[in-house]
N, C-alpha and C positions, 0 to 999 in steps of 0.2 A: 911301370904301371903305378900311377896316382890312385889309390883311395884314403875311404876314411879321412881321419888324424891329419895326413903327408897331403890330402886333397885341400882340405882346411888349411893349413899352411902354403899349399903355391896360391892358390887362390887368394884368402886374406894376407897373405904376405906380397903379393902385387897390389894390391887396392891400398896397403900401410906404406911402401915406397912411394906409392905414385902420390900419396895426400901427405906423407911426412909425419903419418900417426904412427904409434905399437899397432900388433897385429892383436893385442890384448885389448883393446879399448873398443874392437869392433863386437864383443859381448856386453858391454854396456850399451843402456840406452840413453849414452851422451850426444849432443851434435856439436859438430867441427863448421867454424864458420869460414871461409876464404874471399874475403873482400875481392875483386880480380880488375885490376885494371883494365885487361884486353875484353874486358865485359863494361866497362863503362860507355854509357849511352844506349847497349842495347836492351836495354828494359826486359834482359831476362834471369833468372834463377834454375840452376842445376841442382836437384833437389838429390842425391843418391839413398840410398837405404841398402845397407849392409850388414849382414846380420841383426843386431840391435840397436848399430849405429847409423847415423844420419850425419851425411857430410852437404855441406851447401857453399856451392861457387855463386857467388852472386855480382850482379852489377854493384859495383861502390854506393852511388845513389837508391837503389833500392834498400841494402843491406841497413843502410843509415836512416832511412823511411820507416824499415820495421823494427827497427831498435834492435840490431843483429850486431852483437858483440861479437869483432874479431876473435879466433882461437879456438878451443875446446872445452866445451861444460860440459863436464859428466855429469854433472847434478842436474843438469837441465830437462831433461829427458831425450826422445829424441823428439826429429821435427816431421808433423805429418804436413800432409797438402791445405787440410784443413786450418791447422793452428798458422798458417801462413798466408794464408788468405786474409783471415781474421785481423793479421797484423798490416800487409800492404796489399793493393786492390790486383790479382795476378790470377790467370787461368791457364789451367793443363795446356798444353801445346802436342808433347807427344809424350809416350811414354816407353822406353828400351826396357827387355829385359835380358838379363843374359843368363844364359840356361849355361851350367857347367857337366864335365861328364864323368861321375866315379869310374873304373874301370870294373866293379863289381855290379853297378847295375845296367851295364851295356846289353842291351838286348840287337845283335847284328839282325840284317834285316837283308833278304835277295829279292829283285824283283822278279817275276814271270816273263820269260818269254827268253829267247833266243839274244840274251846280254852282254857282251865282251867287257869287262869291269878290268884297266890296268893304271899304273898309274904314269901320267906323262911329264914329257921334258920339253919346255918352252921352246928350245932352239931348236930340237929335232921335232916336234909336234906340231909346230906354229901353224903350219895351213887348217890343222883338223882344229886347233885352236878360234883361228881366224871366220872360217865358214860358221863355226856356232856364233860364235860374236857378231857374224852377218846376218844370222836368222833372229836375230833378238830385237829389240829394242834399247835406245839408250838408257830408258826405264829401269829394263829390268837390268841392264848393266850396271845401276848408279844401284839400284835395290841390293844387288849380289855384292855390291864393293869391289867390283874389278874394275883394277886400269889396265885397257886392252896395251897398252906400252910398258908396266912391270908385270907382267906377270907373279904371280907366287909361288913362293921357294917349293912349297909341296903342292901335286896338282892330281887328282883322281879321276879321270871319265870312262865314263858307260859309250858301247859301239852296239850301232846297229850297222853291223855289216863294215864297210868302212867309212861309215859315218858319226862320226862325234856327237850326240846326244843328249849327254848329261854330263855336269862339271862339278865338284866338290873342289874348294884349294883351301888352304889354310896361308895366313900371314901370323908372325911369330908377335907374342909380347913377352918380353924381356926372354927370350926363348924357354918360357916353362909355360907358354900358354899359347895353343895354335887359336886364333879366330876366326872363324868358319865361314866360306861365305860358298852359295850354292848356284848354279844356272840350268835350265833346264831347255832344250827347244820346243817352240813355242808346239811344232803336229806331237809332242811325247808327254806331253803335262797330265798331268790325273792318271798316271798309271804307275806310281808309287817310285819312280826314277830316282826322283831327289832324295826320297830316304833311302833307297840302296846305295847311292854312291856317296854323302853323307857316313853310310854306315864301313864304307868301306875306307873314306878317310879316315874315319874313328877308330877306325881296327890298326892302322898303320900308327896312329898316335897313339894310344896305347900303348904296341912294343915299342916305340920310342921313346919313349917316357914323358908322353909332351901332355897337358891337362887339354881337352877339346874343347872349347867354347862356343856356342852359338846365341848370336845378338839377334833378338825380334823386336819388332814394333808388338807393343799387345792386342793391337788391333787383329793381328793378321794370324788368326785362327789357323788355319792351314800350317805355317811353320811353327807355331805354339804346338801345333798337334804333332808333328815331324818330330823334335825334341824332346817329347814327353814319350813317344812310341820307342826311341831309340834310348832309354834311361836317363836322359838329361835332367836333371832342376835349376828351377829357377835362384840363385844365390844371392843376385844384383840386380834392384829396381832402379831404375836412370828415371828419373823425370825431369821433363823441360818448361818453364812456364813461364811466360810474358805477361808485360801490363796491359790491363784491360784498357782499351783507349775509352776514353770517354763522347760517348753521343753528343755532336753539335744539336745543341736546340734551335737554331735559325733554322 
């Protein structure tokens, strides 16, 4: 069980590996600039916001456009959407946020009605797998982050009857953080599915000591609402932003 202090640590100490900072520099309002080769040409900017800090993976040619010094300034402050605007011509594209879950403010959640909630196993489960995979769309399959060919290592569904329903899985980062991703069939949506077996993923991460994360578009109300209902907070702003093309005048 992660909270508090131990939360702040698995947490800011995956975002400090993954960018190559201390886990101490995510309290100042410095920003980290990461010039990125595998972003050159595409005229975008990874804008993150992390506690106080601001990390930015940028196209090489933008970075150099806005007068983006490689490295770490903690005296610089950090960097909003605005103050980058200001510097090269770029607009929001989307924006992630990732809601993490103390184990102290878990609020479990069951839904109503006659539910079988257990958790499954790919190889013996596959068909009940398979048929929900069959009722969806690839939408919502590309929305949830499943690939119907790996399945993920921890997997949660809700039964009506002996039918498969609702799906909760998690995939591991660096194993101290499950990433949540949710499906629900299409006749059972609106009747609170997704946060019961959600909540029931959560409960199994917890005694396993794993931190629960779930990644939203901030667009998409509905799962903002899910994660805020089940204790989550938001820790990690992700924004994405491209070059604004410019209007042919002919």
């Amino acid at each position: 069980m992660k909270t508090g202090n131990e939360l702040d640590q698995v947490v800011y100490g995956y975002w400090a590996k993954r960018f190559g900072c201390d886990r101490q520099d995510f309290v100042h309002s410095g920003t980290l600039v990461i010039k990125e080769e595998e972003l050159a040409g595409t005229g975008k900017i990874y804008l993150y916001h992390i506690d106080r800090m601001s990390i930015v993976r940028a196209d090489p040619s933008l970075a150099k456009q806005a007068g983006l010094q490689e490295g770490y300034d903690r005296d610089s402050g950090s960097l909003s959407v605005p103050k980058l605007q200001a510097l090269v011509p770029v607009e929001v594209d989307s924006t992630f946020l990732d809601y993490y879950l103390d184990a102290k403010d878990f609020k479990c959640f069951t839904a109503r009605g006659d539910f079988t909630t257990r958790r499954l196993y790919a190889e013996n489960d596959n068909p009940y797998l398979q048929s929900l995979y069959e009722a969806c769309t690839e939408g919502d399959l590309d929305e949830a982050a499943i690939n119907v060919d790996e399945p993920d290592p921890v997997i949660y569904g809700m039964f009506d009857g002996d039918q498969l329903v609702a799906y909760a899985s998690h995939r591991y980062w660096e194993d101290v953080i499950a990433d949540i991703g949710v499906l629900i069939h299409p006749g059972y949506r609106g009747r609170g599915l997704g946060k019961a077996v959600v909540s029931a993923l959560c409960e199994w991460c917890i005694g396993s000591g794993v931190v629960p994360m779930y990644r939203v578009f901030s667009y998409n109300d509905h799962s903002c609402n899910l994660a805020q209902a089940l204790g989550f907070n938001a820790l990690v702003v992700i924004e994405t932003l491209k070059v604004v093309k410019e209007e042919s005048t002919s």
